[in-house]
C-alpha positions, 0 to 999 in steps of 0.5 A: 695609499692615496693622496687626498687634497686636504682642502676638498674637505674644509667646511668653514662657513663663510657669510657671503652678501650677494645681490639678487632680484625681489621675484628671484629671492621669493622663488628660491624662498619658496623652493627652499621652504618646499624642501624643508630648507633654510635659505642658505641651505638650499643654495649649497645644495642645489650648487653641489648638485648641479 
């Protein structure tokens, strides 16, 4: 047997306001729509794999 940290694995969603420049937000738009992604979506994803 393992010990597992139960909260490694707790998924809540959470809203988060975050301030960013217009030119930052068009580029993360555009990057997010080249990949099929929402927004958010692409955020998380680049956070979890950089």
């Amino acid at each position: 047997m393992i010990n597992v940290d139960p909260d490694i694995f707790d998924d809540k969603v959470e809203r988060v306001n975050i301030t960013l420049p217009k030119r930052i937000l068009a580029r993360i738009d555009a990057k997010a729509k080249a990949a099929g992604e929402s927004r958010s979506g692409y955020i998380a994803h680049m956070a979890l794999i950089n």
